[in-house]
Backbone atoms as SQL, in Angstrom:
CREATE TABLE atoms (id INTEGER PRIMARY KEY, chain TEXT, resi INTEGER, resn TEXT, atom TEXT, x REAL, y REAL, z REAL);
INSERT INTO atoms VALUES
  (1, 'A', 1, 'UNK', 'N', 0.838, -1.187, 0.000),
  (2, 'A', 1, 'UNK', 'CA', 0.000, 0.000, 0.000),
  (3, 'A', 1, 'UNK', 'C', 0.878, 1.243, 0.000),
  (4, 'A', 2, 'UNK', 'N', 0.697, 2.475, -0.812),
  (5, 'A', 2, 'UNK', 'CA', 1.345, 3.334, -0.851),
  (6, 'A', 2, 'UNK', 'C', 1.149, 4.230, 0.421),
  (7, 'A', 3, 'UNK', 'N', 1.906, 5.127, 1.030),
  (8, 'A', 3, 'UNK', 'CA', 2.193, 6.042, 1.559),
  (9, 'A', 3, 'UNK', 'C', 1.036, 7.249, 1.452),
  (10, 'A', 4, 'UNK', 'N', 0.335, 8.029, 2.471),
  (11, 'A', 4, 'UNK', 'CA', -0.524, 9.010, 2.068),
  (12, 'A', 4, 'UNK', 'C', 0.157, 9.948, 1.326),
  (13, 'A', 5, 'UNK', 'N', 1.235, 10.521, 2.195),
  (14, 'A', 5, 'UNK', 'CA', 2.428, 11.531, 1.598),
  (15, 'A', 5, 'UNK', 'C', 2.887, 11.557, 0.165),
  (16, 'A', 6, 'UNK', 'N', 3.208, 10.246, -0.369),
  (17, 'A', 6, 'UNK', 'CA', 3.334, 9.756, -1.723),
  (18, 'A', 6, 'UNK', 'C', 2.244, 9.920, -2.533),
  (19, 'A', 7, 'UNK', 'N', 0.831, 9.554, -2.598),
  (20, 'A', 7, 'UNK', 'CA', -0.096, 9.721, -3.082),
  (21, 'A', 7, 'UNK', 'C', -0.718, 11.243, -3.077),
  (22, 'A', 8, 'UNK', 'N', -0.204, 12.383, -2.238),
  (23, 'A', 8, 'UNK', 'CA', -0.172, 13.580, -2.120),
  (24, 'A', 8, 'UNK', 'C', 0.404, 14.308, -2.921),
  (25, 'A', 9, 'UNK', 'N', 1.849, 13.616, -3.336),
  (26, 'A', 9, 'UNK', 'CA', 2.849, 14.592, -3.873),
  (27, 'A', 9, 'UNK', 'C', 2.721, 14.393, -5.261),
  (28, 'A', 10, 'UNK', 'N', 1.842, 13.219, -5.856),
  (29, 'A', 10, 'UNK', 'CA', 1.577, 12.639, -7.097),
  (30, 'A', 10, 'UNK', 'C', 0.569, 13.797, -8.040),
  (31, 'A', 11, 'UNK', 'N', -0.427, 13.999, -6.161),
  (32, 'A', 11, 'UNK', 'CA', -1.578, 14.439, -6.955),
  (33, 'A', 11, 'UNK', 'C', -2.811, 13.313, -7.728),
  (34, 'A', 12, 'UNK', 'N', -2.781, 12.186, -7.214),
  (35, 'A', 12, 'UNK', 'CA', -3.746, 11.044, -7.517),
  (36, 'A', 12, 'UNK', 'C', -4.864, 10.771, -8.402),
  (37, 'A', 13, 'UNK', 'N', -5.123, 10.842, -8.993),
  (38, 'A', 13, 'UNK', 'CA', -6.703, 11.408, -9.707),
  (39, 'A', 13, 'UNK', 'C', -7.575, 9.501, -9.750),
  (40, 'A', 14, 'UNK', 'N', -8.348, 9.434, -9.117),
  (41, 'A', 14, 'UNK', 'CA', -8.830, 8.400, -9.379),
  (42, 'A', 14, 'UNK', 'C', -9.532, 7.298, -10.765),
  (43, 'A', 15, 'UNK', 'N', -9.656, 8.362, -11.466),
  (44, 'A', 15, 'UNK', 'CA', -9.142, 8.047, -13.128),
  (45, 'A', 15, 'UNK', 'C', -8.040, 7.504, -13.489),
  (46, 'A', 16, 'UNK', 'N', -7.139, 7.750, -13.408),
  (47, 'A', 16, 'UNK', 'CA', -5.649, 7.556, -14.087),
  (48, 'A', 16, 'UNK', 'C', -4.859, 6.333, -13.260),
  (49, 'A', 17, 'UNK', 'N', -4.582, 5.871, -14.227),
  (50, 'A', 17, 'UNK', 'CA', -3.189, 4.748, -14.210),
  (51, 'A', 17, 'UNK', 'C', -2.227, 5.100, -13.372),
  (52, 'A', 18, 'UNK', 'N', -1.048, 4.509, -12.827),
  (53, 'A', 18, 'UNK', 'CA', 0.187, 5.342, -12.687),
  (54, 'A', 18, 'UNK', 'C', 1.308, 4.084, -12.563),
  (55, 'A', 19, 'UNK', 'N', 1.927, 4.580, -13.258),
  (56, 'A', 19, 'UNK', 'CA', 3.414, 3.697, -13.522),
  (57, 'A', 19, 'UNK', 'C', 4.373, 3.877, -12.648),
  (58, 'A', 20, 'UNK', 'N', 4.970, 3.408, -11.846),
  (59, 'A', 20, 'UNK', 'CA', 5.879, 3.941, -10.600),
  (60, 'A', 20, 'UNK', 'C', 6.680, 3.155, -10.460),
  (61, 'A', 21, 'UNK', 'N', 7.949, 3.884, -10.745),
  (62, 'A', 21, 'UNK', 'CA', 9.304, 3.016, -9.760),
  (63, 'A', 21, 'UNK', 'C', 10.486, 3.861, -9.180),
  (64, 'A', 22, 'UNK', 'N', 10.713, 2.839, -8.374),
  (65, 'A', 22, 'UNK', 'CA', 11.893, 3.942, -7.612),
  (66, 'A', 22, 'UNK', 'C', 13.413, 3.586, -8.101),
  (67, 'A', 23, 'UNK', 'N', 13.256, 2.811, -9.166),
  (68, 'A', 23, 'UNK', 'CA', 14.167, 2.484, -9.809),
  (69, 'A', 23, 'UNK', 'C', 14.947, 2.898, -10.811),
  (70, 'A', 24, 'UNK', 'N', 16.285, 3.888, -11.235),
  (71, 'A', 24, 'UNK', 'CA', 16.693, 4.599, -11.812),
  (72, 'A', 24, 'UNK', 'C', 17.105, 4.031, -13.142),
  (73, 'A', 25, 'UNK', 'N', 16.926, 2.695, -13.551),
  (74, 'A', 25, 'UNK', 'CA', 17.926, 2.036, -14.821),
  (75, 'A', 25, 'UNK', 'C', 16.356, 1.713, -15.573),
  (76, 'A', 26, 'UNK', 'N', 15.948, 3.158, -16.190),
  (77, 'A', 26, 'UNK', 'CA', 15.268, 3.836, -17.317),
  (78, 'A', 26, 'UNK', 'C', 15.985, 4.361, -18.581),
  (79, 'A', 27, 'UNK', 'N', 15.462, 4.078, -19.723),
  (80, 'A', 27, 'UNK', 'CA', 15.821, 5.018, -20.852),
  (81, 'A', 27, 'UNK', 'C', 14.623, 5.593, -21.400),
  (82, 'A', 28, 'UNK', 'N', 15.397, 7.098, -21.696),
  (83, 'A', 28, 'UNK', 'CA', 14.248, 7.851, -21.965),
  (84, 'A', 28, 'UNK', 'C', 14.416, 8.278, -23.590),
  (85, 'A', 29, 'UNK', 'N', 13.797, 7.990, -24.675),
  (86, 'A', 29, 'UNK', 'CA', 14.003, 7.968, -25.509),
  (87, 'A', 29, 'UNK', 'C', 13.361, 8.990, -26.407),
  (88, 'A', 30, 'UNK', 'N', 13.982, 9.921, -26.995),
  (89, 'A', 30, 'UNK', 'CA', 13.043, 11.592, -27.104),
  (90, 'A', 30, 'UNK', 'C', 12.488, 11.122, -28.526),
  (91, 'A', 31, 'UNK', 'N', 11.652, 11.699, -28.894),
  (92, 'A', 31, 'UNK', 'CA', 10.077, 11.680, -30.378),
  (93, 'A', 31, 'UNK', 'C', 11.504, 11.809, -31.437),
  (94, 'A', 32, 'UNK', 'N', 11.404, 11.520, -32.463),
  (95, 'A', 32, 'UNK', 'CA', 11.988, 11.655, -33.883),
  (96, 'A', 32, 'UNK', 'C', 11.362, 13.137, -34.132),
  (97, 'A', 33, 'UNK', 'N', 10.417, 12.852, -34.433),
  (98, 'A', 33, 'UNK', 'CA', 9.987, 14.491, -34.734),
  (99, 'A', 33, 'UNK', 'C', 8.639, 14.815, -33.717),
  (100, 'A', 34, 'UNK', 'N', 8.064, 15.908, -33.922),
  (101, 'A', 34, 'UNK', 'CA', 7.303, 16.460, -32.753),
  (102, 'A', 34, 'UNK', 'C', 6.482, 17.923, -33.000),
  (103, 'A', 35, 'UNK', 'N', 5.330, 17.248, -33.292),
  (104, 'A', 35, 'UNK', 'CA', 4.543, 18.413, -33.706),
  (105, 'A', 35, 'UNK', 'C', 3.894, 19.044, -32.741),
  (106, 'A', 36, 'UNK', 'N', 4.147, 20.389, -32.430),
  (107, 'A', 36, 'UNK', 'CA', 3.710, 21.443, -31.874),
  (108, 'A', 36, 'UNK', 'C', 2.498, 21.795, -31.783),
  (109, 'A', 37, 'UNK', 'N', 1.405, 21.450, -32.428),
  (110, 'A', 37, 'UNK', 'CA', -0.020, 21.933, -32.288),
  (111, 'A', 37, 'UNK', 'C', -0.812, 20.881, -31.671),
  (112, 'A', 38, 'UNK', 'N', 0.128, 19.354, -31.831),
  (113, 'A', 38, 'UNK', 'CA', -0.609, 18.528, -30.640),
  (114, 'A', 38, 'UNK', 'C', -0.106, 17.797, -29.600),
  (115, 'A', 39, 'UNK', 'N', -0.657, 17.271, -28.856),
  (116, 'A', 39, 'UNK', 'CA', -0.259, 16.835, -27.216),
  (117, 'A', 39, 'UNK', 'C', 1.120, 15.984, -27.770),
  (118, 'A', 40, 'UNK', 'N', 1.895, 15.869, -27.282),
  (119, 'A', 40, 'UNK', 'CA', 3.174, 15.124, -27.091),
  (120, 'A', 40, 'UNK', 'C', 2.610, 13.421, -26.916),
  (121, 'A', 41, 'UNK', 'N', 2.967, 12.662, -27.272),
  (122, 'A', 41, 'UNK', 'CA', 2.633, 11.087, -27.044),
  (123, 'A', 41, 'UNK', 'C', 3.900, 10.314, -26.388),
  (124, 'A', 42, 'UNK', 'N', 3.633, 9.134, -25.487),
  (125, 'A', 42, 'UNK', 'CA', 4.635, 8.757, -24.537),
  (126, 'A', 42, 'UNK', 'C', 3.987, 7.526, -25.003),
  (127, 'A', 43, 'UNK', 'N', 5.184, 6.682, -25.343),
  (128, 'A', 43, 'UNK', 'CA', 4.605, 5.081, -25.022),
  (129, 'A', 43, 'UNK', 'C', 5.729, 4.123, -24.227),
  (130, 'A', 44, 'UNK', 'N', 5.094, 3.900, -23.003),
  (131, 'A', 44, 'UNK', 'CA', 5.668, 3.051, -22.010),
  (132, 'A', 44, 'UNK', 'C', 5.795, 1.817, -22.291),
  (133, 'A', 45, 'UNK', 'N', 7.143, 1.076, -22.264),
  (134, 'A', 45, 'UNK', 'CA', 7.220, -0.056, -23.043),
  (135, 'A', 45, 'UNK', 'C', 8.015, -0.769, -21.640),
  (136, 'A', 46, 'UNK', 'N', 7.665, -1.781, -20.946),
  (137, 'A', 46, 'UNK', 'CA', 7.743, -2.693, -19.746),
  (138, 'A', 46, 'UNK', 'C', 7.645, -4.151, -19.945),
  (139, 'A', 47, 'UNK', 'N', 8.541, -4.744, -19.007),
  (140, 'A', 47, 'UNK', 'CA', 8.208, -6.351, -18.955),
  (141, 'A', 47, 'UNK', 'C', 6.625, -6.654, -18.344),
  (142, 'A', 48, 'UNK', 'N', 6.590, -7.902, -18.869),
  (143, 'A', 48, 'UNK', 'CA', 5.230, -8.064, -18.717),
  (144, 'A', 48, 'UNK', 'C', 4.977, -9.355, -18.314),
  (145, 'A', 49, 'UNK', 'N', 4.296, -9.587, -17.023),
  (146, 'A', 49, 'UNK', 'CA', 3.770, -10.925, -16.394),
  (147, 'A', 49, 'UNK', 'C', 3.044, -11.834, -17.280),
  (148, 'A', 50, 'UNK', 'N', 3.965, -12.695, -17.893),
  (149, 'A', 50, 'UNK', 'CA', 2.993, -13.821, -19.182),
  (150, 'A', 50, 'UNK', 'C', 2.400, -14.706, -18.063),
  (151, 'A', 51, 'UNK', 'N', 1.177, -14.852, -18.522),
  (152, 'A', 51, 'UNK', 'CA', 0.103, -15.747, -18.103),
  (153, 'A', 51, 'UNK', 'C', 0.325, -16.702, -17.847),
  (154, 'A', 52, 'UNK', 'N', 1.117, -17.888, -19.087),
  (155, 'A', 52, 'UNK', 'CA', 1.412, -18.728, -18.992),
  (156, 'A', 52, 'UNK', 'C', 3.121, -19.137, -20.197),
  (157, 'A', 53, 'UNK', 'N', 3.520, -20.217, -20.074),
  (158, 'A', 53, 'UNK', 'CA', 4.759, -20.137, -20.845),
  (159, 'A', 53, 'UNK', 'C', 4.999, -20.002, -22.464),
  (160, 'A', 54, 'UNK', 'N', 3.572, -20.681, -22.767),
  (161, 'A', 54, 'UNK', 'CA', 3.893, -20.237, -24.060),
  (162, 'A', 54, 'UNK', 'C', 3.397, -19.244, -24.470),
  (163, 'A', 55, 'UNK', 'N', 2.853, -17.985, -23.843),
  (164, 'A', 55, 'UNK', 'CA', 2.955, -16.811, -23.830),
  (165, 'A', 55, 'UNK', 'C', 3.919, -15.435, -23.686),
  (166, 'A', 56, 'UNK', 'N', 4.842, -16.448, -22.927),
  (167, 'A', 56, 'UNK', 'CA', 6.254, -15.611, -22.598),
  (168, 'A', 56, 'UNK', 'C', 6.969, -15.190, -23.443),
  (169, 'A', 57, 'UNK', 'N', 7.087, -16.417, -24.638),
  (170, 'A', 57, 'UNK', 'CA', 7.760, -16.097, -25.917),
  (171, 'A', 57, 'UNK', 'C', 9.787, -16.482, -25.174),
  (172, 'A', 58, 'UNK', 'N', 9.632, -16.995, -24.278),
  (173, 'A', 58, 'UNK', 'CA', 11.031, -17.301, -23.435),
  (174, 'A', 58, 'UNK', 'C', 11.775, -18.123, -24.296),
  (175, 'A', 59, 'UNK', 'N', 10.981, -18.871, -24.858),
  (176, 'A', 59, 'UNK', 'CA', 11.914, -20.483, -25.468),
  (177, 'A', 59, 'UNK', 'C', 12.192, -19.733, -26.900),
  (178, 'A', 60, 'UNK', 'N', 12.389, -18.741, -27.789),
  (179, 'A', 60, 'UNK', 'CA', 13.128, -18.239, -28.673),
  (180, 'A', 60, 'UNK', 'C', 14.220, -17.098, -28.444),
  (181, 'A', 61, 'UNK', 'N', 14.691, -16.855, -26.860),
  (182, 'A', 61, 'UNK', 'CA', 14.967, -16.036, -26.595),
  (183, 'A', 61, 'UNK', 'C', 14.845, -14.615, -26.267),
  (184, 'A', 62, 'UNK', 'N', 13.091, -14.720, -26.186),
  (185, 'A', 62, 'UNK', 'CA', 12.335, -13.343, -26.170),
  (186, 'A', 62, 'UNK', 'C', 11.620, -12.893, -24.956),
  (187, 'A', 63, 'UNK', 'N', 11.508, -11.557, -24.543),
  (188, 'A', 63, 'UNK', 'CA', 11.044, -11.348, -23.384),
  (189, 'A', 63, 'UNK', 'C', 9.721, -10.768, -23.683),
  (190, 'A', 64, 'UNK', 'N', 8.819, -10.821, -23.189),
  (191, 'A', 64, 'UNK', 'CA', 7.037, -10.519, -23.019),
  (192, 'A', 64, 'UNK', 'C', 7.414, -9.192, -22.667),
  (193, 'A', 65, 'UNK', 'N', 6.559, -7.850, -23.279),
  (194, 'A', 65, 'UNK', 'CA', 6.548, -6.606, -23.077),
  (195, 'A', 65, 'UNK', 'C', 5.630, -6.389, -23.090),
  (196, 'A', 66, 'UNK', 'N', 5.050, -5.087, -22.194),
  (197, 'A', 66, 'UNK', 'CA', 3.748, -4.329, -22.593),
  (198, 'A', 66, 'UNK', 'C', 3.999, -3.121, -23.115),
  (199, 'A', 67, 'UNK', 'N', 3.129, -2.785, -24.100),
  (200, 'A', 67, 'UNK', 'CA', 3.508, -1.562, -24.589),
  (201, 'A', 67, 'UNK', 'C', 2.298, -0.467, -24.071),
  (202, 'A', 68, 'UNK', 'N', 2.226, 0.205, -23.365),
  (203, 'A', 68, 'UNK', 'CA', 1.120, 1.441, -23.112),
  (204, 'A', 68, 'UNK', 'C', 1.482, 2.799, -24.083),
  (205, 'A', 69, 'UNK', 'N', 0.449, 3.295, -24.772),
  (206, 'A', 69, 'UNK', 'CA', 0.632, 4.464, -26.053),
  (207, 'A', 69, 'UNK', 'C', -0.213, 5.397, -25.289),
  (208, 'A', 70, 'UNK', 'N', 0.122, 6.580, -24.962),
  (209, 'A', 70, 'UNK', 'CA', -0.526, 7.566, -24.362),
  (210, 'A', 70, 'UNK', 'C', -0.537, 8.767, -24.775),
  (211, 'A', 71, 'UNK', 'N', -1.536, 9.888, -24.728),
  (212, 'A', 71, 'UNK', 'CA', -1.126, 11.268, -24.548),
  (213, 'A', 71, 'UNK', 'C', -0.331, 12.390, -23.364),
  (214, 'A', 72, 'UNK', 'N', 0.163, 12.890, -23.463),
  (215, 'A', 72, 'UNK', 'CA', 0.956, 13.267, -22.303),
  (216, 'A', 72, 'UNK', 'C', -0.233, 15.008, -21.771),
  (217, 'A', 73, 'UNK', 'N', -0.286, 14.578, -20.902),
  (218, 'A', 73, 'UNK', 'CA', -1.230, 16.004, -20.612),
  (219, 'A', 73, 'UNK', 'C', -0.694, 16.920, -19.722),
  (220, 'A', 74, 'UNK', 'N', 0.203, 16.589, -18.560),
  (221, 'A', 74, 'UNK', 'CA', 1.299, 17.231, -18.270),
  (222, 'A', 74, 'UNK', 'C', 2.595, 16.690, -17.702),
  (223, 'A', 75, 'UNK', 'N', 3.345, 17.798, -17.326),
  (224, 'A', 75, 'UNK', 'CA', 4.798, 17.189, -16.834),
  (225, 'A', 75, 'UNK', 'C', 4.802, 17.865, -15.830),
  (226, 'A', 76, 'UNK', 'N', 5.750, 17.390, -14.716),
  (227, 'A', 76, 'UNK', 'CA', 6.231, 18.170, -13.505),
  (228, 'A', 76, 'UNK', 'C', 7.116, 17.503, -12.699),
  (229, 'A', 77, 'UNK', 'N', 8.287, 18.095, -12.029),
  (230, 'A', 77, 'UNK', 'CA', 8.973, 17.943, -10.948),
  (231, 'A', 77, 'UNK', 'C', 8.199, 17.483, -9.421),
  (232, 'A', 78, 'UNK', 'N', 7.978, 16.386, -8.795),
  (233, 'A', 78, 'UNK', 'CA', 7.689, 16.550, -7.609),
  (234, 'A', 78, 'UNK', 'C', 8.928, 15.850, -6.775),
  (235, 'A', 79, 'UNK', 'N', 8.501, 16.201, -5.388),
  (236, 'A', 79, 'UNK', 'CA', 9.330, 15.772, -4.581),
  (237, 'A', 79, 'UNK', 'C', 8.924, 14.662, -3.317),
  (238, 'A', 80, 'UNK', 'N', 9.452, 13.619, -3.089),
  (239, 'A', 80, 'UNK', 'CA', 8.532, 12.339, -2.256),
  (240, 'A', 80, 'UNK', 'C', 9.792, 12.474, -1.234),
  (241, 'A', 81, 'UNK', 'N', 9.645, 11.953, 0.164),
  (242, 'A', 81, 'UNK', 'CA', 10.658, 11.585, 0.948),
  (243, 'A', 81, 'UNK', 'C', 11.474, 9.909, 0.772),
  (244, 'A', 82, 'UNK', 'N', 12.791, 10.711, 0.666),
  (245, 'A', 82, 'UNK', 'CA', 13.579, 9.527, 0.877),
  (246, 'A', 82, 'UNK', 'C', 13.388, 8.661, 1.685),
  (247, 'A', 83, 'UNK', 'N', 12.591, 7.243, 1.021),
  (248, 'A', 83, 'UNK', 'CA', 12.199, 6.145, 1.970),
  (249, 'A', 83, 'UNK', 'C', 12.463, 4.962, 0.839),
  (250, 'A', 84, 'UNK', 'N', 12.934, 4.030, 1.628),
  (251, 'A', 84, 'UNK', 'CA', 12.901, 2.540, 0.257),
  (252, 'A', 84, 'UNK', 'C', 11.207, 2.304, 0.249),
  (253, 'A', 85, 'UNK', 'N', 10.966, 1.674, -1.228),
  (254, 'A', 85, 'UNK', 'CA', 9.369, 1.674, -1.940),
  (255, 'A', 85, 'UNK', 'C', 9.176, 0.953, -0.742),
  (256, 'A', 86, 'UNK', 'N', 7.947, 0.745, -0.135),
  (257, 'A', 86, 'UNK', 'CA', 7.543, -0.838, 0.225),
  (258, 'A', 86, 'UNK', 'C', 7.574, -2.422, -0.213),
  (259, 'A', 87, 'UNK', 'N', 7.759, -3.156, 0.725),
  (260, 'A', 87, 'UNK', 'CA', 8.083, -4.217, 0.942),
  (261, 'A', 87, 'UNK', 'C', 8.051, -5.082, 0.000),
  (262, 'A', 88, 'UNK', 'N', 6.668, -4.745, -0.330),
  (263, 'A', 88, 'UNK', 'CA', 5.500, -5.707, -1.510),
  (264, 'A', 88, 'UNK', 'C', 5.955, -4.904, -2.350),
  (265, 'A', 89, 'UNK', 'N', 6.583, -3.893, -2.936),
  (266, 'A', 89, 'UNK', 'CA', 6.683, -2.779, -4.175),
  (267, 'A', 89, 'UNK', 'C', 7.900, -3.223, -5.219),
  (268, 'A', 90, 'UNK', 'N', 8.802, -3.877, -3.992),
  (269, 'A', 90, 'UNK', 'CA', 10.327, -4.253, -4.466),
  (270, 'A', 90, 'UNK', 'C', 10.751, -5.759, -4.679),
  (271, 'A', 91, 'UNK', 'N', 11.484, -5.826, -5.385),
  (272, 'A', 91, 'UNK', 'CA', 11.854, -7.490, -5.518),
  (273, 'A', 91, 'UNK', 'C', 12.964, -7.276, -5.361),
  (274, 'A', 92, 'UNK', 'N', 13.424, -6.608, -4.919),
  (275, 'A', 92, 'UNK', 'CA', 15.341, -6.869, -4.008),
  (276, 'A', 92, 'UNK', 'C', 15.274, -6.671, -2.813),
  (277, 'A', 93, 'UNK', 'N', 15.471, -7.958, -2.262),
  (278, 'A', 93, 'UNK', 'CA', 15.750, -8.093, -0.748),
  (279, 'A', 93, 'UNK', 'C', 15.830, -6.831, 0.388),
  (280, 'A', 94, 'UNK', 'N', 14.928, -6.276, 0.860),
  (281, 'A', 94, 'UNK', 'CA', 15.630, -5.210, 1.699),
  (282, 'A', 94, 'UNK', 'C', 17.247, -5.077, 2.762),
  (283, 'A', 95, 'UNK', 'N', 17.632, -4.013, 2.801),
  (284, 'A', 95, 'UNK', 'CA', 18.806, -4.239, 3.430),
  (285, 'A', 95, 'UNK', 'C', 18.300, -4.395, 5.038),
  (286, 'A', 96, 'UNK', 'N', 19.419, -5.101, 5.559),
  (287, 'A', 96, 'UNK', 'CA', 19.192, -4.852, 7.153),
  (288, 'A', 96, 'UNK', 'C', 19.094, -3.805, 7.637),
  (289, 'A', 97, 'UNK', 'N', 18.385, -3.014, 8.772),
  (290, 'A', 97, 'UNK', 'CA', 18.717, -1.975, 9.198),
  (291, 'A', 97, 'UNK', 'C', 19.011, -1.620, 10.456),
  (292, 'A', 98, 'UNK', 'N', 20.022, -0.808, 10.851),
  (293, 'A', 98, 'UNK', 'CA', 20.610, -0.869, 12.510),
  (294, 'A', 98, 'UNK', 'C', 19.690, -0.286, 12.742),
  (295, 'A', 99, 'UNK', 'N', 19.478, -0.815, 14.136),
  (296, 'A', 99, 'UNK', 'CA', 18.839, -0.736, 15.517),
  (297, 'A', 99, 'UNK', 'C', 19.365, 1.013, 15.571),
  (298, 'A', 100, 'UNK', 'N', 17.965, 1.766, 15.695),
  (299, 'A', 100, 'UNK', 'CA', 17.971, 2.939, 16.219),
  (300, 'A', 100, 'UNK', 'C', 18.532, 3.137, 17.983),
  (301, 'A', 101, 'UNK', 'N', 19.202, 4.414, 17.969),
  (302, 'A', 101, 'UNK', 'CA', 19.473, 4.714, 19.723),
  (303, 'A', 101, 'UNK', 'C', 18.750, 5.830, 20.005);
């Protein structure tokens, strides 16, 4: 479950999707060209939980992607507190952490 604070700084809209990671090994790959009179388009391209194996596409050497094609309606800088995602959020082991004094 996310954080209230986090879901604050997002700005939440109960409509909308949201793609989230706290994970920095992204490429951001800018438009070829880019027309000015309409919305900017983003398509999020991610691994993707195959159903089953021969859905995976694994046994030719291929990885299952999702592709999401969107309009971009805005952009912005926010700021969240430095905290590791939650528990359930991450698939790398959390680190130990010392005992507060």
């Amino acid at each position: 479950r996310a954080e209230p604070h986090f879901l604050a700084a997002i700005d939440r809209r109960e409509d909308t999707f949201y793609v989230v990671s706290f994970r920095r090994d992204h490429l951001l790959l800018p438009a070829i060209s880019h027309n000015k009179t309409s919305r900017p388009k983003m398509s999020l391209v991610m691994p993707a939980a195959a159903l089953n194996e021969s859905l995976s596409g694994r046994g030719g050497g291929l990885e299952a992607m999702m592709q999401v094609d969107c309009e971009v309606m805005d952009t912005r800088v926010i700021h969240v507190r430095r905290r590791p995602p939650p528990a359930n959020r991450s698939r790398a082991p959390a680190a130990p952490r010392s005992p507060r004094r």
